[in-house]
N, C-alpha and C positions, 0 to 999 in steps of 0.2 A: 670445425668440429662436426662429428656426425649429431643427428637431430637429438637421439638420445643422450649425448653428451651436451649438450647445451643445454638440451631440457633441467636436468639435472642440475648444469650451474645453476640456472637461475634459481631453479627448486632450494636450492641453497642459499642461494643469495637474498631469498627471502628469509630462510631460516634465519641467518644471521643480523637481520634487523631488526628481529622480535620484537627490540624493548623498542625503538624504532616508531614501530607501528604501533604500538600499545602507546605511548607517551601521548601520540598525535591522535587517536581515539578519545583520550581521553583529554586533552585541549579542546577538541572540538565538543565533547560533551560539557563540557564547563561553561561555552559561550551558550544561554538561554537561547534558544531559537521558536518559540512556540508562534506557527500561525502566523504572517504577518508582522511579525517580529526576528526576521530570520536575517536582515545585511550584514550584520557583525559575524555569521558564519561563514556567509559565503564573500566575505572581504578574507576571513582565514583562509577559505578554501582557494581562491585566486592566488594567494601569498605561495602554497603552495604549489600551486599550478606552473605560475612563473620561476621556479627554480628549474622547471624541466626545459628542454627547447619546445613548448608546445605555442600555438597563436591562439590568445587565452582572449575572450570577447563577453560581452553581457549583454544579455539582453534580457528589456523589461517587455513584459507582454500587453498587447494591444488588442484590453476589452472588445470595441469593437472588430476586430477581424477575428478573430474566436470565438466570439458569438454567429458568424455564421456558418461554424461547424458544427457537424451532428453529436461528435462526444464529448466538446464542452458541457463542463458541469463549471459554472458560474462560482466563485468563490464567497466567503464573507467580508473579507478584506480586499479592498482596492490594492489594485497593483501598482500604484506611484510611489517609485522608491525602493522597490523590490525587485531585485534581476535576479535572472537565472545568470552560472559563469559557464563558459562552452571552453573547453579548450583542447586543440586538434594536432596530433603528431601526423605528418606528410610523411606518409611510407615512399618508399623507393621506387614501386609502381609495381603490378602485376602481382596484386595477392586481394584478398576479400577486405573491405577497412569491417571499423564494428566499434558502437558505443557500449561507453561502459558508463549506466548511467545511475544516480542516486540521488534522494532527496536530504533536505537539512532541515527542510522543516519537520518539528513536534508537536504533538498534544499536550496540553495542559499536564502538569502535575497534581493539579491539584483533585481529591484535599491533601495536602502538606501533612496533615496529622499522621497522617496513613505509612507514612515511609519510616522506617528505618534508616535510612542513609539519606542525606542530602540530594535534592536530584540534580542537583547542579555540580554537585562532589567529585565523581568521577572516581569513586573510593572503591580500591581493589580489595578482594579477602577472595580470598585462596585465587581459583581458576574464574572467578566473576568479577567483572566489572561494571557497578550500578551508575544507573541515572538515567535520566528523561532522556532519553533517544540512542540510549547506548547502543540497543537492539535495533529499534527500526526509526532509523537506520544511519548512524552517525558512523556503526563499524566498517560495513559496508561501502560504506562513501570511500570512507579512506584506506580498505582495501583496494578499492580498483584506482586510486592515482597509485601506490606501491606496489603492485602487480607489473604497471607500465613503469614505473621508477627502475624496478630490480632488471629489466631487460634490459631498458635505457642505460644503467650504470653497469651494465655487463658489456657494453660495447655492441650490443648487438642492432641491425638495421630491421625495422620490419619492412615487408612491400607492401601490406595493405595500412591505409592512415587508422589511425583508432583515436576516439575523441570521448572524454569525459564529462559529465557533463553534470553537474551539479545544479540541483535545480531545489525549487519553491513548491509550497501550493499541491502537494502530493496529496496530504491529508484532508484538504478541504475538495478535493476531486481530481487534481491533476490541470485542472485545464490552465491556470497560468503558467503551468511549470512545464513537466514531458511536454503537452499538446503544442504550449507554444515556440520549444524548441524546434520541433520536427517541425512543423505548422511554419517557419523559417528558413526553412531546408538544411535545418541541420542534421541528417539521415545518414544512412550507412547502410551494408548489406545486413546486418545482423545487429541486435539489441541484446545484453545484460544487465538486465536489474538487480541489484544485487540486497535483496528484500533479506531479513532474516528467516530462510527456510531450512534451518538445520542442515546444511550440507547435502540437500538434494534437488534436482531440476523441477523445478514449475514449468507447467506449460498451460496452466486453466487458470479460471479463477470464475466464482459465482457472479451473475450479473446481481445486483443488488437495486430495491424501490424504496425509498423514505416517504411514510406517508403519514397523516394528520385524519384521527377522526373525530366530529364534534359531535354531540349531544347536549337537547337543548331538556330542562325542565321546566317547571313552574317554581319561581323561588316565591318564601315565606317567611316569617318569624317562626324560628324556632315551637315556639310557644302555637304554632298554628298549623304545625306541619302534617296534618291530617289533611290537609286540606291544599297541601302545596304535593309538587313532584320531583323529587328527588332527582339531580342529571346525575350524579354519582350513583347512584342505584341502576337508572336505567343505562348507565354503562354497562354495568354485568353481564349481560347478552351478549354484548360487542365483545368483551372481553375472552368471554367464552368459546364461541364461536374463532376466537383468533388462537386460543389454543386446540378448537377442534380439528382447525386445517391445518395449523403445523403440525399436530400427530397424524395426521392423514399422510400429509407432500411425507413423512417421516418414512412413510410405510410404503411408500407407491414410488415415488422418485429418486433415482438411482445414477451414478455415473459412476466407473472404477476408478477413475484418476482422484476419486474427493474422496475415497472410504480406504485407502492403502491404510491408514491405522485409527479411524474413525468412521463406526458404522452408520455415517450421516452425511447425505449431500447438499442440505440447502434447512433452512432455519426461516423464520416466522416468528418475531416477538414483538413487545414490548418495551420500548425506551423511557419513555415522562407520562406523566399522567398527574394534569392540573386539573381544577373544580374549586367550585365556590369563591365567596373572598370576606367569607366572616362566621366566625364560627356557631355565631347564635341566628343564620341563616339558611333555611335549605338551598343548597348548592343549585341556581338555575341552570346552569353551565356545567357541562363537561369537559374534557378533549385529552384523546392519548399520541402519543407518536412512536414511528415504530421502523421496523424495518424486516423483508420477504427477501430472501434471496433467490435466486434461482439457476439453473446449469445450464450449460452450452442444451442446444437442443431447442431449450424453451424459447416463448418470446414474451417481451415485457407485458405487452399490450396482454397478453391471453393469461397471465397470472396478475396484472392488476384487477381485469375484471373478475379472473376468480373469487378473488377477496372481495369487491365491491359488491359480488352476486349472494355471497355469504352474509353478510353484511347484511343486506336488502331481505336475506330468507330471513334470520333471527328477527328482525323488527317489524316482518309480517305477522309475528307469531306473539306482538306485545302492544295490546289496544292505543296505551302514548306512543310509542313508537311506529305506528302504521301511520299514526295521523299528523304527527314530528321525526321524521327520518334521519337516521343518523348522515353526518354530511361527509362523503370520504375526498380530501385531497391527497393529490402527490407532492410532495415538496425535496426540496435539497438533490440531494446526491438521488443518481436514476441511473444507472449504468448497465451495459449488456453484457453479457460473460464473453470470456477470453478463451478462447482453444488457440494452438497452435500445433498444427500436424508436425506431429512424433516423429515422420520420418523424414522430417525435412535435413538435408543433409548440415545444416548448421547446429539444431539438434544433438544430431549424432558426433558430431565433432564435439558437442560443450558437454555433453554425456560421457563420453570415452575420455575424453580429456579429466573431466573431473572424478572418474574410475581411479584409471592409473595418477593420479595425484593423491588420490586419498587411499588406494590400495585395498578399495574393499566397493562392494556394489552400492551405486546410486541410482534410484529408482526416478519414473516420471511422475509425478504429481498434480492433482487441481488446488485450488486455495479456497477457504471460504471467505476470503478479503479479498476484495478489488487493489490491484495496482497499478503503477501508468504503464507496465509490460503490455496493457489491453491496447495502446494508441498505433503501435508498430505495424499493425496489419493493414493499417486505413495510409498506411503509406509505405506499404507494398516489400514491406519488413517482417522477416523473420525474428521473435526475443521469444527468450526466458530467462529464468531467474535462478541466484542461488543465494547464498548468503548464510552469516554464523548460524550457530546456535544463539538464543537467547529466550529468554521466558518475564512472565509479566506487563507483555508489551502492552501499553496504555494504562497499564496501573504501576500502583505502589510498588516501589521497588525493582523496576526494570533492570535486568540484566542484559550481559553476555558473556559466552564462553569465551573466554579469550585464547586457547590453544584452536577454539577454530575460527577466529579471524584471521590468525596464521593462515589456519587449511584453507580459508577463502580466496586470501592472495594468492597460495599457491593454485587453485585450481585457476585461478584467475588467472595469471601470467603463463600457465601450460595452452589452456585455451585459444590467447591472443596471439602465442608461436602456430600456431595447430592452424586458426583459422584462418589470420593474416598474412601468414606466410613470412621467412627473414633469411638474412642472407651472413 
């Protein structure tokens, strides 16, 4: 068959498994996977795996050897017990290979109050399909095994191998999961994440810093607080000062891959914010936590001490606070931003590919969430990303489109003829 005609079967041959692919999104959204709690998915995910001819293997990742790389980000849950599943179709030889990779683990649902739908449900109404991880990224996962199924069950051979790769630990940083795959030499010429970005190519994403700042007061009774120092009060400053640099970085820092339909490249806020531990005491204690992102370009080092420097000017400017200094850590997640040059010819291939599959333009994009697309570079890998539609991710009522996890498989299974090459 000429290229165009095979392409097309296959384009078909996804169409045709519609409900197919929608039943098994929504099996795998029914099994809870949150954090740490994810084997019962990727036990599903193997299940399927093993219906194809692929050499399906697990691997659990090893704290120690991941810690002596640069973009481990440490998890909160121990990895005994938790495997990623790998599993690799051997092409016929002389074509590009290329992972197709996705996470199973989720965030919390909770609060429970919050939802309309069960998150564990998987309850269709109209073109959405809800629940904890429908969006990001349970559809996607099982977009890219169906993508490789519908060529597989077309008869057709690819020459380059393609391996999927189902992993862990996404959410809490990636490093049990992607880092430990590739970190194993499970690698390839090419990487797709298939994160939910509305039907268009990622190539960026903001480097992000989690940090912690504490302020101390003088606590009291109530009854005597003229004479005590409020830490909730002398937070204010801090406070402030952390919404004067985000409207600042708001005004001054700029990328065109992050503003295509948001005139904003990078964020500065706010997350918790604890104090005291009685209410008929002045609060001695403060402390917020928070998160700064920032663009390719920058570097962590020169926008942590921005904020450190700001920090250090408001509490010059506040007699307890000159003489009690607010205390800034970093904690948790710290990651660098992700570029990957536009014109790298694998790009162009998952670009054009995903064009003509969806019959209308796809633009290149930055993200302002980190995903494990960032790991591919550190080992000498071209990725991006694509993936449904979906809205609500990490809150109440998560969705996804469900006519474009269709379009996903299909851009997906155009791609892996395009790149891989078949005979």
């Amino acid at each position: 068959m000429q290229s165009r005609t095979v392409e097309q079967h296959v384009f078909d041959a996804v169409s045709a498994r519609h409900d197919e692919i929608i039943e098994a999104v929504r099996n795998l959204v029914r099994i809870p996977s949150v954090v740490g709690s994810e084997q019962t998915a990727q036990k599903y995910m193997a299940d399927l795996y093993r219906n194809l001819p692929l050499s399906v293997v697990t691997l659990e990742p090893d704290a120690d050897k991941l810690r002596q790389l640069s973009g481990y980000v440490p998890g909160p849950v121990p990895y005994a017990g938790r495997c990623n599943i790998i599993a690799t179709l051997k092409g016929t030889g002389g074509g590009c290979s290329l992972i197709l990779n996705g996470h199973c683990d989720v965030v919390s649902p909770e609060p429970l109050d919050a939802w309309t739908y069960d998150p564990w449900g998987a309850k269709i109404d109209g073109d959405r399909l809800y629940g904890r991880g429908a969006g990001d990224m349970k559809a996607g996962l099982i977009a890219n095994f169906f993508a490789l199924k519908s060529i597989l069950d077309a008869g057709i051979a690819l020459n380059g191998d393609v391996t999927l790769q189902s992993v862990i630990d996404e959410e809490a940083g990636g490093g049990g999961g992607t880092l430990a795959c590739l970190n194993a030499g499970y690698t390839a010429d090419a990487m797709i994440c298939t994160e939910p970005h509305s039907l268009q190519v990622s190539i960026a994403h903001v480097g992000a810093a989690f940090f912690r700042i504490r302020v101390t007061g003088r606590s009291s009774h109530i009854g005597q607080a003229h004479l005590s120092v409020s830490a909730i009060e002398k937070m204010y400053p801090v406070i402030q000062v952390i919404r004067q640099l985000d409207e600042e970085r708001a005004r001054t820092v700029h990328h065109p891959l992050f503003e295509r339909t948001i005139n904003r490249s990078c964020h500065l806020g706010i997350g918790t914010m604890r104090a005291g531990d009685w209410p008929a005491t002045v609060a001695g204690s403060a402390e917020i936590e928070g998160r700064i992102s920032f663009i390719p370009g920058e570097t962590r080092e020169a926008v942590q001490k921005k904020l450190e420097d700001e920090v250090h000017a408001a509490a010059m400017k506040d007699h307890w606070l000159r003489a009690h200094p607010p205390v800034v850590e970093w904690i948790g997640v710290q990651t660098e931003p992700w570029y990957q040059d536009p014109d790298h010819p694998f790009v162009q291939t998952f670009r054009h590919a995903a064009q003509d599959a969806l019959g209308q333009p796809v633009f290149l994009e930055g993200r302002k969430a980190a995903c494990d697309a960032r790991f591919a570079a550190s080992f000498g890998m071209p990725a991006a990303c694509t993936g449904p539609i979906a809205g609500n991710v990490h809150g109440a009522d998560e969705w996804v489109d469900i006519p474009s996890v269709i379009a996903t498989t299909q851009v997906l299974a155009k791609t892996i003829l395009r790149w891989c090459g078949y005979k």
